[in-house]
N, C-alpha and C positions, 0 to 999 in steps of 0.2 A: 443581345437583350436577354437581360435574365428570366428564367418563371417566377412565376410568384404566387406565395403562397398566402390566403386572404382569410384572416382572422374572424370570425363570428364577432359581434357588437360586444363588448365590454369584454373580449377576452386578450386585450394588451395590456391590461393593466398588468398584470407582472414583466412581462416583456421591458414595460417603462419602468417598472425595479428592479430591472438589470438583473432580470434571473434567466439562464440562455435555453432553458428546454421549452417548446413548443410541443403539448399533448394533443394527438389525433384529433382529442375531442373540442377540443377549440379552432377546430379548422372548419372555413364557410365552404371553401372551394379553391381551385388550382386555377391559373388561367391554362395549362397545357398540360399533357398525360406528365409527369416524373417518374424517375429513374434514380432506382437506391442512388446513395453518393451524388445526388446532383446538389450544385451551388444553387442557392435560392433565396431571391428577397421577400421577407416578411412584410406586410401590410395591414394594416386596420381595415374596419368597414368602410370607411372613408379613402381609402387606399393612399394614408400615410406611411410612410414608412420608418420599418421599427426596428430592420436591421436584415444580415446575410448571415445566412448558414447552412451548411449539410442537411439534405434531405435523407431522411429513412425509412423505407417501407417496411421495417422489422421492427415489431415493440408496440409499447404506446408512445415514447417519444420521438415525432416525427419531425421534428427539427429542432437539431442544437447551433447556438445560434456563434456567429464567429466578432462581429460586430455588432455594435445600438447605435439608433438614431441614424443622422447623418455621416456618419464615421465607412468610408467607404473600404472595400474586400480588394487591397492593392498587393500586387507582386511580393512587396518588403514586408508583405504580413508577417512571414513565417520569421525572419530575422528578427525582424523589429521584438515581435515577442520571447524572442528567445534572449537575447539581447537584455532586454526588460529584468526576463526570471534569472540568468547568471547574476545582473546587479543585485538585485535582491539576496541572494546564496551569499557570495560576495560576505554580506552584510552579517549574516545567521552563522554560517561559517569559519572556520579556521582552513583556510585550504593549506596549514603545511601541515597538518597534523589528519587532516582527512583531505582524500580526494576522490571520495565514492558516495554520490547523494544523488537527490531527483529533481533533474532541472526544469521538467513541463510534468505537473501535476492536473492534467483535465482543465476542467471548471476551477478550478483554484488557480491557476497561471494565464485563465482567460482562454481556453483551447479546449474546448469539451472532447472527448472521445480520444484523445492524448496523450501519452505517456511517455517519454523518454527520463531513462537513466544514465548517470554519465558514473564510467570506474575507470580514472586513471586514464583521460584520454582515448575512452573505448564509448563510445555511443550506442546505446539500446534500445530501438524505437517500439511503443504496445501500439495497436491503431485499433480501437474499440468502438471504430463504426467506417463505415464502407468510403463516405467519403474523403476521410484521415486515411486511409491505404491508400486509395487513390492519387491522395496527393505525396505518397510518402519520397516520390523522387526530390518532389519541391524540397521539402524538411529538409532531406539530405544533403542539396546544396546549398542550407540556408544555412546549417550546422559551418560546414567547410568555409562556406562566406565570411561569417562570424566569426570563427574561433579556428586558424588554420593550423594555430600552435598549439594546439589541444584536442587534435581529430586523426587518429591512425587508422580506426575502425568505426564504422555503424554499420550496426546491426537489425533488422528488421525481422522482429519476433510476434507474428499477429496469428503464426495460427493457430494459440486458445484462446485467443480472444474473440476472432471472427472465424470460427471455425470452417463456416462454410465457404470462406471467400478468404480470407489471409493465409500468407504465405510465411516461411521463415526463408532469409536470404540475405548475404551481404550487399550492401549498398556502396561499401567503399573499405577498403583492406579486408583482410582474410584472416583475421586472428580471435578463434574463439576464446582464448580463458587471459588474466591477468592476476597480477596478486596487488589488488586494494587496500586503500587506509583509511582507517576509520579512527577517528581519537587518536592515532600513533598505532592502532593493533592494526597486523597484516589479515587479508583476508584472499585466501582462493577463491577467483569470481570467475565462472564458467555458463556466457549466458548463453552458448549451445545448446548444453546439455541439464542447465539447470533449473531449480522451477521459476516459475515467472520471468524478472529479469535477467536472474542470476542469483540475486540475495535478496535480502530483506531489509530494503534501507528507511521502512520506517520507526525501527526500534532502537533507534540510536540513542537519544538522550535517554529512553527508559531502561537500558542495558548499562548504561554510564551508572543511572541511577542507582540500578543493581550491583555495582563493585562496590556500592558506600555502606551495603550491607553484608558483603561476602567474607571479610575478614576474620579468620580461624573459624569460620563456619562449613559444616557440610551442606554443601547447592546440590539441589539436583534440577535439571531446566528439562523442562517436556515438551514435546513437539522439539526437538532443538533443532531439523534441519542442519544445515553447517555449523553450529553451535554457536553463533554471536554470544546468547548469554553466559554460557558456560566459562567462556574464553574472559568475556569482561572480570568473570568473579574469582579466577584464576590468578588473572594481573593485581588484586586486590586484597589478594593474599590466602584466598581459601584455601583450608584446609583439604578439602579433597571436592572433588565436580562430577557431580554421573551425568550423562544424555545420554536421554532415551526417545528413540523416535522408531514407528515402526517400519520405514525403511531401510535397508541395510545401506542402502546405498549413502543416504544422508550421514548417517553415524559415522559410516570412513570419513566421511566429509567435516565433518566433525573432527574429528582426529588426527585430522589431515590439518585440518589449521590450528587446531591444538598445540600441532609438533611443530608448527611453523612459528609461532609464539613462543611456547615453552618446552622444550624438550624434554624428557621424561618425568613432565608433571604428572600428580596424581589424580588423573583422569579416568573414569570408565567410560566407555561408548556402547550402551546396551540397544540392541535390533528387538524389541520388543511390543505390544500393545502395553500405551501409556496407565489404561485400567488397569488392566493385568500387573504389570510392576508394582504399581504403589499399592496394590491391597497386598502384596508381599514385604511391602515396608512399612507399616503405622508408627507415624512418630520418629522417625529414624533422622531426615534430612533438619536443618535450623533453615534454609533458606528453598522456596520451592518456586521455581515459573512453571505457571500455565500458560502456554502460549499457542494454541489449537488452531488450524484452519477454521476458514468458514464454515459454522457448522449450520447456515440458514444461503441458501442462493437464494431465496426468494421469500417474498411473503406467505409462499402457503407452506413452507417449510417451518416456517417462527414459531408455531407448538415445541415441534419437536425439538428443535434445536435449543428451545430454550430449557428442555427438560435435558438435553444434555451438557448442560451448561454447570446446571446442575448438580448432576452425577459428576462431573467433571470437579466441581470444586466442594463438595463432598467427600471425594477422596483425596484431593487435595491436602484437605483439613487434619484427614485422618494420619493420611505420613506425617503431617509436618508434628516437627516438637516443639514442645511446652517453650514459651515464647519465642514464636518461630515468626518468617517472616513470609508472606504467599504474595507474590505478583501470577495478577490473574489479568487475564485480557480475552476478550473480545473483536476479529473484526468483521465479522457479518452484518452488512450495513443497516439490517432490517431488525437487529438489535438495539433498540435506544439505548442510552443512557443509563434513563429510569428502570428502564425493562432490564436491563445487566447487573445493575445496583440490586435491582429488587431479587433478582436471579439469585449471585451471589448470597444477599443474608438472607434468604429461604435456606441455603447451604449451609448458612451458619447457625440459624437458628436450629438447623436439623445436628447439626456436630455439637450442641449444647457448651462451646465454648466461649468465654470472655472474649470479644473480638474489637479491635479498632482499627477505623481508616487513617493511614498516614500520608496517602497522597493519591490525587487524581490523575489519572496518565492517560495521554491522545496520542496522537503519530505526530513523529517530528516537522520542525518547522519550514522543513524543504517539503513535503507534503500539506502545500498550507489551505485551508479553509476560503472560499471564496464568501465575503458576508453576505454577499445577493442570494448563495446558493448554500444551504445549512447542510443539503444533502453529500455534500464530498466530506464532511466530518464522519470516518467510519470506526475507527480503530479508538477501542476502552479500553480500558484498564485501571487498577483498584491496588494498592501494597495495602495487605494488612498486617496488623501486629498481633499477635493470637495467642491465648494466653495456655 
């Protein structure tokens, strides 16, 4: 028999709109003590029930919920939904031309605290709450159940995400790095030793998008990481690609797939601060990505970060040339929209130049948006045209 957890009076009404976080503060009572990671059924004041989920003593949400209603927390959970989001990929995808995407997106794939990436038959699991580690042996064999001819490796990568409690560990084969396909481009993915999963698979159609502007133009892509943008705008005929990221390690990385692509294209890879560069270039580059970490974790961070949001495409502005083209992005999730938009043309209004939006850009559709839950929409971005 499971615990259960007993909603204050009128506090399921989200619950029944199928939104899966339970906040502290709408909790009446426990019938028995809990235990980070324990399974747990949700109930009304009436003691209906509203569904199963992960309980968390860390935060203010203390339970994400796995099921609603009636719909019972069974063995083939983890398959069935896995199951589910390959169909869907399936659908959004071209799997001969990519085979490096995100097959459980959280709350968006219906699995809150969730993450798994799939490259080329290599599996990479995030577990971003105690009870998803706990269950990570299950995943593991739901993966292999499912998909036997698409599983050499999984990998379990949780300790930046639950710092105090995850581990990083193979769960099945031992092979840390692969070389991935994205659109037909190769990519060195090393989810050992690399950040996050390995790469960054949610800028795929916005980096597609980027080669339809890269032709005889000088790009330069900031923050590049292993250089995805760089590399698309290369295939696309640019003239020449700088990245610049202030690790040195990323920029080999960079170059590393660069050569893997294109061999002695004209490529720079500068170890630099991304400030620092471009107030030494104004006006120089025709195409520029801003593509920045998080620059807000949290909500009491969102002053600040949004003054560097700021600064950030400010100088953006200032390298790019006379009708140039600026992908600017956002994914700190405690940045709206509104609040990016508005960010952005304070920047423009400060750089006193002609500016137009050419298009609005989110994370790809393997990263997809659950509509009960608005909160997994994290990732903005803006292409302008600037005169």
């Amino acid at each position: 028999m499971r615990s259960k957890v007993i909603l204050k009076k009128g506090k399921e009404k989200s619950i029944q709109r199928r939104h899966p976080w339970v906040f502290s503060g709408a909790i009446y009572g426990v019938t028995q003590e809990l235990n980070d990671g324990e399974l747990v059924d949700v109930v009304d004041a009436h003691n209906e029930h509203l569904g199963t989920g992960y309980f968390s003593d860390k935060g203010s949400i203390s339970v994400r919920l796995l099921t609603f209603g009636a719909e019972p927390f069974t063995p083939d959970f983890w398959k069935e939904k896995l199951q589910a989001a390959w169909a869907m990929r399936q659908q959004i995808l071209d799997f001969t031309q990519t085979n490096a995407f995100r097959v459980i997106h959280g709350e968006g794939d219906g699995i809150p605290g969730l993450i798994i990436d799939f490259y080329h038959n290599h599996w990479v699991i995030q577990a971003h709450s105690t009870g998803i580690f706990q269950a990570m042996e299950a995943i593991a064999q739901a993966i292999q159940q499912a998909f036997p001819e698409h599983c050499e490796t999984i990998y379990c990568k949780s300790s930046g995400t639950l710092p105090q409690t995850g581990t990083d560990y193979f769960l099945f084969g031992n092979t840390p790095e692969t070389i991935a396909q994205e659109n037909g481009i190769s990519f060195h993915v090393n989810w050992v030793e690399g950040q996050k999963t390995g790469f960054f698979l949610d800028q795929r159609d916005n980096r597609k998008l980027l080669g339809s502007f890269s032709k005889d133009k000088k790009v330069l892509n900031t923050f590049c990481y292993t250089g995805g943008f760089s590399i698309y705008a290369m295939e696309a005929g640019a003239e020449l690609v700088t990245s610049v990221d202030i690790s040195q390690k990323a920029v080999d990385l960079a170059s590393r797939n660069m050569e893997l692509n294109f061999p002695g294209a004209n490529h720079t890879a500068v170890a630099s601060d991304v400030f620092e560069f471009m107030r030494s270039h104004h006006q120089h580059y025709d195409v520029i990505v801003l593509d920045p970490p998080a620059f807000a974790k949290s909500i009491k961070s969102k002053h600040t970060a949004t003054q560097a949001y700021k600064r950030l495409n400010v100088a953006g502005l200032k390298a790019l040339a006379p009708k140039g083209i600026l992908f600017t992005f956002s994914c700190s999730q405690v940045i709206d929209d509104v609040l990016f938009y508005n960010t952005v043309a304070a920047a423009a209004i400060e750089s006193g130049r002609t500016i137009r939006v050419l298009h609005k850009l989110t994370q790809g559709p393997d990263h997809p948006t659950n509509i009960y839950h608005p909160e997994g929409h994290y990732l903005k971005g803006l292409v302008l045209y600037v005169e």
